[in-house]
C-alpha positions in Angstrom: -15.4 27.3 -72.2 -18.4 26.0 -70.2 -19.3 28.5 -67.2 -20.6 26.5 -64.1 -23.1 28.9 -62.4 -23.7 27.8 -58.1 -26.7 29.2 -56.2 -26.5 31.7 -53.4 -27.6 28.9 -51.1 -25.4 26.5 -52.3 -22.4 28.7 -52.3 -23.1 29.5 -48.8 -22.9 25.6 -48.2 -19.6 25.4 -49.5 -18.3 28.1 -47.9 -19.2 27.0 -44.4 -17.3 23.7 -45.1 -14.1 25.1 -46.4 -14.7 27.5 -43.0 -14.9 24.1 -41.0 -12.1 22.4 -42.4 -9.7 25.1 -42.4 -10.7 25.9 -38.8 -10.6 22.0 -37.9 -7.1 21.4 -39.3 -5.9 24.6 -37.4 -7.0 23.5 -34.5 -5.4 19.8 -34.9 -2.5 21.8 -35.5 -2.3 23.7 -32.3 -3.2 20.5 -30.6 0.2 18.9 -32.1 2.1 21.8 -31.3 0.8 22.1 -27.6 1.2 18.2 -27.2 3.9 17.8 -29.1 2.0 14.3 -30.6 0.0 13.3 -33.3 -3.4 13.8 -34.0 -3.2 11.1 -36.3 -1.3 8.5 -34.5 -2.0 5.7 -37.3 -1.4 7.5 -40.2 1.8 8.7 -38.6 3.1 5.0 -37.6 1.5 4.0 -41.4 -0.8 2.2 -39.8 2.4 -0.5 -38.1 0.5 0.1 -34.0 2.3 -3.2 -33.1 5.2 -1.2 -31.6 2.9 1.0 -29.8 0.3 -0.9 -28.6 3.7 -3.1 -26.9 4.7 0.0 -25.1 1.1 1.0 -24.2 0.5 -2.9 -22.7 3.8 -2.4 -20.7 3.0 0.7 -19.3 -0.2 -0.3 -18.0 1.4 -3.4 -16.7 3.6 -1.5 -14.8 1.3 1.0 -13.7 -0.6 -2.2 -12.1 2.7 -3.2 -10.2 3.0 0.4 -8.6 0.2 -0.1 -7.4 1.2 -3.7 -5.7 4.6 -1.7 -4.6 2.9 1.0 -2.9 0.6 -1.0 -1.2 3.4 -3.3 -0.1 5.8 -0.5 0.9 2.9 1.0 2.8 2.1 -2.4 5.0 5.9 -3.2 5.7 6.7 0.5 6.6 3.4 -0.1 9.0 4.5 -3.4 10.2 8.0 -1.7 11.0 6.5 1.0 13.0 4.9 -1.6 15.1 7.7 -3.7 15.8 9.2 -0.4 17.1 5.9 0.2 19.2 6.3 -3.2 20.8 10.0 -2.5 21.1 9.4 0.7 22.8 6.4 -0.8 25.0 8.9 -4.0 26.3 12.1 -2.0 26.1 13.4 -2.6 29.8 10.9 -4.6 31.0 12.1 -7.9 30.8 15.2 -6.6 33.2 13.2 -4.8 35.2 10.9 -8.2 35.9 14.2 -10.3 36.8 15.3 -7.6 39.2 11.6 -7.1 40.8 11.7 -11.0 40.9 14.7 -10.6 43.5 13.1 -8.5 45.5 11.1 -8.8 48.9 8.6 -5.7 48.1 5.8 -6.8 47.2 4.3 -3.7 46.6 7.1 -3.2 44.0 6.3 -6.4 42.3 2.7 -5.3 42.2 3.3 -2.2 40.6 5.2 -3.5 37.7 3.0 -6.3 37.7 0.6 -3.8 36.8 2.3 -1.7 34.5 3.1 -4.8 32.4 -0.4 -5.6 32.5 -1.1 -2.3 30.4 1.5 -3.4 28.1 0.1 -6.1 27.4 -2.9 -4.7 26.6 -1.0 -2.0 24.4 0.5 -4.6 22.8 -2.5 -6.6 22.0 -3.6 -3.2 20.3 -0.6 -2.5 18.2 -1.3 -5.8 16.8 -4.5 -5.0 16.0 -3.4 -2.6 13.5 -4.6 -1.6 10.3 -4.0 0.2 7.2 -6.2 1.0 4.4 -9.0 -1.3 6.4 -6.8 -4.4 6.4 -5.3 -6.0 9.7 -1.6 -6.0 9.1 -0.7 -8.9 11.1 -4.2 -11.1 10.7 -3.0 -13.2 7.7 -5.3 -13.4 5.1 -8.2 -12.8 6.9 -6.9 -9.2 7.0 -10.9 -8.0 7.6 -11.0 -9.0 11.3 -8.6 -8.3 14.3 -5.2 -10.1 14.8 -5.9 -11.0 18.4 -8.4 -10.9 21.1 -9.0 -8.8 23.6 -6.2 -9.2 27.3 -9.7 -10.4 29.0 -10.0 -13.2 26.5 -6.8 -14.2 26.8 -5.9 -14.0 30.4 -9.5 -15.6 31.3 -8.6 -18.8 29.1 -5.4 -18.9 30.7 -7.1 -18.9 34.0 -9.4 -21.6 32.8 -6.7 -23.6 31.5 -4.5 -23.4 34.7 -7.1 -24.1 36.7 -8.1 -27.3 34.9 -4.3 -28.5 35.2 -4.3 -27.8 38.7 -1.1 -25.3 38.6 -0.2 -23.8 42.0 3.8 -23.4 41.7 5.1 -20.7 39.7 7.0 -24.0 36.9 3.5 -25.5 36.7 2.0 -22.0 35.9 4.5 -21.1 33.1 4.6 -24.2 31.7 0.4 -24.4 31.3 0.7 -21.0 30.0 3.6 -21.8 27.3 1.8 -24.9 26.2 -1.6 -23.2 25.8 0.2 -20.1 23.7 1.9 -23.1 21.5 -1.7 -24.8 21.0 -3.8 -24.9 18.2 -6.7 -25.2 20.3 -5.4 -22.4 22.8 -3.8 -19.7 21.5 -4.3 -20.7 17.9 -8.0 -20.9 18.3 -8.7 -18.0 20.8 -6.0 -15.7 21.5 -5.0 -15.5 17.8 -8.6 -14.4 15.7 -6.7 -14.6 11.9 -5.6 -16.4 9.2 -3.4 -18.4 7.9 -0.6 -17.1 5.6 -0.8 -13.1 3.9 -1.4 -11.8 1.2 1.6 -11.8 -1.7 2.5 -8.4 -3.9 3.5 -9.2 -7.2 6.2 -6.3 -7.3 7.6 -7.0 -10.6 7.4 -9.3 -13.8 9.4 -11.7 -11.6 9.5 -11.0 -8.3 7.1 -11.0 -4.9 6.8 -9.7 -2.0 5.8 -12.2 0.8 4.6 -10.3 4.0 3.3 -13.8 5.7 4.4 -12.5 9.2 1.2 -12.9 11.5 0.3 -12.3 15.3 0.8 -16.2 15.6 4.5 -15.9 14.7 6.8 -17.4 17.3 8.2 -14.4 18.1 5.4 -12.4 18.7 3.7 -15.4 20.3 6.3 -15.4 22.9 6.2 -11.7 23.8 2.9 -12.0 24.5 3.1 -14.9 26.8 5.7 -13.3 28.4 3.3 -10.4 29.0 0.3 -12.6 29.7 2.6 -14.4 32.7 2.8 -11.1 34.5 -0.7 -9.7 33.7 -2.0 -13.4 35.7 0.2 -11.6 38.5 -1.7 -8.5 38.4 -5.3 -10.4 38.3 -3.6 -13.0 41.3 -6.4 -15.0 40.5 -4.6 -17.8 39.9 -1.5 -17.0 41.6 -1.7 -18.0 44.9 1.2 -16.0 46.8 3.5 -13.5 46.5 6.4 -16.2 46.1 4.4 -17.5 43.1 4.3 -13.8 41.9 8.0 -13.3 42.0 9.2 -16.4 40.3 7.0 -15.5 37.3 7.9 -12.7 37.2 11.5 -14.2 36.8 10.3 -16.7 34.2 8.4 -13.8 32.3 11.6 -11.6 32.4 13.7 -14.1 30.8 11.0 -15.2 28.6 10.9 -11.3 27.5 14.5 -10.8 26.8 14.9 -13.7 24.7 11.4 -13.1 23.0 13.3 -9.5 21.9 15.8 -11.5 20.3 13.4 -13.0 18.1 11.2 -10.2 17.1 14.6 -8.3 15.9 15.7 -11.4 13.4 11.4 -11.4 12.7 12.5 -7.2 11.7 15.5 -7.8 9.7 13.2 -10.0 7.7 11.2 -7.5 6.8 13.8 -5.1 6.9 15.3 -7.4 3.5 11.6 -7.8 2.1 11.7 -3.9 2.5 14.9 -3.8 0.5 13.3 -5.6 -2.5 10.4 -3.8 -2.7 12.4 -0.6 -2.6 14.4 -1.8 -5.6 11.3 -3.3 -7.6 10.2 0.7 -7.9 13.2 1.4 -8.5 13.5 -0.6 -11.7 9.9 -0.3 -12.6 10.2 3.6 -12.5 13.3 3.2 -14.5 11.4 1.0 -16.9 8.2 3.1 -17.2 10.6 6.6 -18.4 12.1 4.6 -20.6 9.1 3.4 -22.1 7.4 6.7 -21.9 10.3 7.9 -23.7 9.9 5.3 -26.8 5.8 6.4 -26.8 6.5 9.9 -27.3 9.3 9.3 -29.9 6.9 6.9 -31.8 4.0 9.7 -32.2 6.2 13.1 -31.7 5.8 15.1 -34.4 7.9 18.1 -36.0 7.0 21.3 -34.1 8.3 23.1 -37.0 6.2 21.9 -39.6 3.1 21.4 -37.7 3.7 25.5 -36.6 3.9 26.2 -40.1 0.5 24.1 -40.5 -1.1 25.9 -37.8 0.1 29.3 -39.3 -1.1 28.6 -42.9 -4.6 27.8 -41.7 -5.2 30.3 -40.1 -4.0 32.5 -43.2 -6.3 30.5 -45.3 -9.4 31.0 -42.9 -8.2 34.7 -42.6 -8.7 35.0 -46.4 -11.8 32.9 -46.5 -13.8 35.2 -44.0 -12.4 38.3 -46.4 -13.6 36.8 -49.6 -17.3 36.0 -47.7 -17.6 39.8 -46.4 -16.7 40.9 -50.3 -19.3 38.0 -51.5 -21.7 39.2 -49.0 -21.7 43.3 -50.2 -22.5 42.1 -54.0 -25.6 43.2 -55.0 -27.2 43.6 -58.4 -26.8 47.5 -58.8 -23.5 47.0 -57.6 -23.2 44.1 -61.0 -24.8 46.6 -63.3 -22.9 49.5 -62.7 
């Protein structure tokens, strides 16, 4: 029988690779068992990666629509909470502007007339809002304010009763409802966005349409309610205190009914809330279950690859002895 001799070098060589591999499929091995998937997804699936590369497509499809719910959950929660800002700024008010109306003290009237001047303003800000750097209530041109500033507004109204010649408190509400209804007045420089929103696609099927604006009806009309007595507080263009109490009148009615309004405007979003709530829902659902498929797909036994890991590590164990015993040969040793 033919003896095949191997060189010290070359025996060396061969003994660092069998090191290498034994040490690389221990460590695959303690991956598996740690991961509880396979190293080797393709080999495992026999190289059929249709049924995976489905789920994996899905997944990321729905990890692009939590984004579109969060975001969307995020602005309507915000919206909400400015609703409830302008509910808790105008809460009152409106009664309190048909009672003052009544009255003879017009240092009473000019007190409110004044405190619903800082309303307005307030509520000018709320609207302003934004979240995440976009303006909730600016349409798509969510980079720039809703509204203007009260100055704006109230100094365009005072241009625009002026040029109608308004002195009675009808003429006066009615120049300022018709400029708050116009394209050219409030459209073009009380309300500064855009037309429309944006829409979150919240599911395969399904999206979530936030068009409510500053230019809605119902927030129009809360803040020409508002404007009305902020003209009393300037009393540039109002010019006595009869004038100042039936406004006030017309602004108090104006105001409760304008209430009315924004609550349908909530429940609205209050519904578009809902369905956003129950796209997660579902999606969330959707994503475990798929999750669930993926790991089954590429789960492997812990059992066998423990045992894999095991008899490595027994192999690399006997190839380090076997090296240390190579390593003490030496020719007196082989002669003796």
């Amino acid at each position: 029988m033919a003896m095949i001799s191997m060189g010290d070098m070359a025996q060396t060589f061969v003994l660092r690779q069998m090191s290498t591999n034994m040490k690389q499929d221990a460590t695959t091995a303690a991956k598996e068992l740690a991961t509880g998937r396979s190293a080797d997804v393709g080999r495992k699936l026999a190289g059929e990666l249709a049924p995976l590369n489905g789920i994996e497509t899905s997944l990321s499809r729905l990890n692009g629509y939590k984004v579109a719910t969060d975001n969307a959950a995020l602005t309507a929660n915000a919206m909400q909470n400015v609703f409830e800002n302008i509910n808790r700024l105008t809460e009152n008010l409106g009664t309190s502007l048909l009672n003052a109306g009544t009255m003879e003290s017009t240092r009473t009237l000019s007190a409110l007339a004044n405190d619903a001047a800082q309303r307005f303003e307030s509520v000018l800000t709320a609207l302003n809002t934004t979240v995440g750097g976009r303006s909730l209530f600016a349409g798509v041109a969510n980079d720039s304010p809703a509204v203007a500033s009260p100055d704006v507004i109230l100094t365009a109204l005072e241009t625009a009763i002026t040029a109608a010649g308004a002195v009675t408190a009808d003429d006066i509400n009615t120049t300022v409802t018709a400029w708050f209804q116009s394209p050219t007045g409030f459209g073009a420089i009380g309300y500064t966005g855009g037309t429309g929103a944006a829409r979150f696609a919240i599911s395969s099927d399904d999206k979530a349409d936030l068009a409510i604006t500053a230019a809605d009806p119902a927030l129009r009309d809360t803040l020409k309610s508002l404007a009305l007595v902020a003209l009393v507080d300037r009393a540039t263009v109002v010019p006595n205190s009869g004038v100042a109490a039936d406004l006030a009148r017309a602004a108090g009615t104006s105001l409760l009914q304008s209430a009315s309004d924004r609550a349908s405007l909530q429940g609205r979003l209050g519904l578009t809330q809902a369905r956003i709530d129950q796209a997660q829902t579902r999606n969330t659902a959707e994503q475990s279950m798929l999750e669930i498929a993926r790991a089954d797909l590429v789960a492997i036994d812990p059992f066998e690859a423990a045992t894999r890991m095991e008899a490595a590590q027994t192999q690399l164990e006997t190839l380090y002895s076997v090296t240390a015993r190579l390593s003490r040969l030496s020719l007196v040793d082989f002669l003796r």
